[in-house]
C-alpha positions as CSV (number, residue, x, y, z in Angstrom):
1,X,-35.1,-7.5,84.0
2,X,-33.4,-6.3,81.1
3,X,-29.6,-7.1,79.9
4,X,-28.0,-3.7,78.6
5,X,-25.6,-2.2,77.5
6,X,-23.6,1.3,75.9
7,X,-23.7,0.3,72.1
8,X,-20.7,2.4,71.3
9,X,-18.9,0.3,73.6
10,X,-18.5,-2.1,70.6
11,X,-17.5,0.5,67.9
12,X,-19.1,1.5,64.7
13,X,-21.3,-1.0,62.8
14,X,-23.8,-0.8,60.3
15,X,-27.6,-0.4,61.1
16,X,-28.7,-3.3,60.0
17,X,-25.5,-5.3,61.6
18,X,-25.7,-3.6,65.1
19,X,-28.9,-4.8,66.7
20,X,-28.3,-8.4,65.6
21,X,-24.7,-8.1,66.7
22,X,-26.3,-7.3,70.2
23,X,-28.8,-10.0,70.3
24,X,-25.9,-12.4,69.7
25,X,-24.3,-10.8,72.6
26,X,-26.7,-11.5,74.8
27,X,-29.0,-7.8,75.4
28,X,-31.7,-6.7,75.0
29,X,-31.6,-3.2,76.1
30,X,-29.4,-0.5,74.9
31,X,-28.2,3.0,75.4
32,X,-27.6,4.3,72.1
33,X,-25.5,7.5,70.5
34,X,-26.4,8.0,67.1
35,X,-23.0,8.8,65.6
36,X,-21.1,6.9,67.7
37,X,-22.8,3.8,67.4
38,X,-23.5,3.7,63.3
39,X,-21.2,3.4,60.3
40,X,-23.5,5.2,58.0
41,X,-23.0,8.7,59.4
42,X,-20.9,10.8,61.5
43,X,-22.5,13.8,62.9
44,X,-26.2,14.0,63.9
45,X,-26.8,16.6,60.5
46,X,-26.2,13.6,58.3
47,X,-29.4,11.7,60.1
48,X,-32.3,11.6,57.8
49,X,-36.0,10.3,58.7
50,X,-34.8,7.1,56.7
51,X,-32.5,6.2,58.6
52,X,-34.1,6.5,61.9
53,X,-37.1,4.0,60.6
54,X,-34.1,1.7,59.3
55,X,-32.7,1.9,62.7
56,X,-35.8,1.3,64.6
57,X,-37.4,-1.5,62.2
58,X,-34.2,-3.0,62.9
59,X,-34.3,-2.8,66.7
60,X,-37.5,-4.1,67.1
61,X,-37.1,-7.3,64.5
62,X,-34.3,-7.9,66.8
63,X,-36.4,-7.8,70.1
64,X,-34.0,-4.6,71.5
65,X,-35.6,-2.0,73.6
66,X,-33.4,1.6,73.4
67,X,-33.9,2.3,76.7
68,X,-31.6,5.6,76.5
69,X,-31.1,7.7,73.2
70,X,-27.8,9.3,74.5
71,X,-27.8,12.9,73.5
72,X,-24.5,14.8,74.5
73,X,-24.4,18.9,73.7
74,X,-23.4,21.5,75.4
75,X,-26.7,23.3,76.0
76,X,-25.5,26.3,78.4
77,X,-22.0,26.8,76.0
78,X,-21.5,31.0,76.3
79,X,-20.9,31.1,72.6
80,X,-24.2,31.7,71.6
81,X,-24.0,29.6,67.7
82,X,-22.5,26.6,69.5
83,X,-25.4,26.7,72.2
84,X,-28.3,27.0,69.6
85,X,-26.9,24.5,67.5
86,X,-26.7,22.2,70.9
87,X,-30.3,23.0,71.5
88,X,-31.4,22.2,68.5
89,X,-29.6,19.3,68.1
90,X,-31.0,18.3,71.7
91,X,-34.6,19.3,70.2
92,X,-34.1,17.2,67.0
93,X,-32.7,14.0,69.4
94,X,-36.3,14.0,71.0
95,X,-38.1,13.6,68.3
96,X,-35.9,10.9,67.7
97,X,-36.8,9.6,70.7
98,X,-40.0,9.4,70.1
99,X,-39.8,7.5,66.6
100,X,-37.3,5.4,68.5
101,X,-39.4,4.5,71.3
102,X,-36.9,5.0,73.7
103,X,-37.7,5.2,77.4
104,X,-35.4,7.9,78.1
């Protein structure tokens, strides 16, 4: 049985201050939203590849599964530039997922 919780829940912190933060909390589990959870960037364009393996080396040395990589867009928006920017924002978060190793 796993302890979790919604990271955002505690504010912003910085990568390599969030996971151990959460340790000393007492979870091991997470549900985690990119921009809301980190200091180091606000919008999911300003994510680079660096900063996902920063975020996952620092998970795992911390013993934290990400059982949910929250992903919130508007994928059926009528506006058709809002909805493929949503989509591919939605297509970028999976492969996020996957360096993540998040369940969901």
């Amino acid at each position: 049985m796993f302890t979790a919780t919604r990271t955002h829940d505690y504010g912003k912190h910085s990568i390599s201050g969030l996971a151990p933060f959460l340790k000393k909390e007492g979870f091991d589990a997470v549900q985690l939203v990119l921009p809301k959870a980190f200091q180091e960037f606000d919008s999911y364009e300003q994510i680079t590849p660096e900063l996902i393996a920063q975020i996952r080396h620092s998970f795992d040395e911390n013993n934290i599964k990400i059982h949910i990589l929250g992903c919130y867009m508007d994928l059926v928006n009528p506006d058709e530039a809002i909805r493929s920017t949503a989509v591919n924002t939605f297509k970028q978060c999976l492969a996020y997922s996957q360096l993540l190793n998040a369940s969901i």
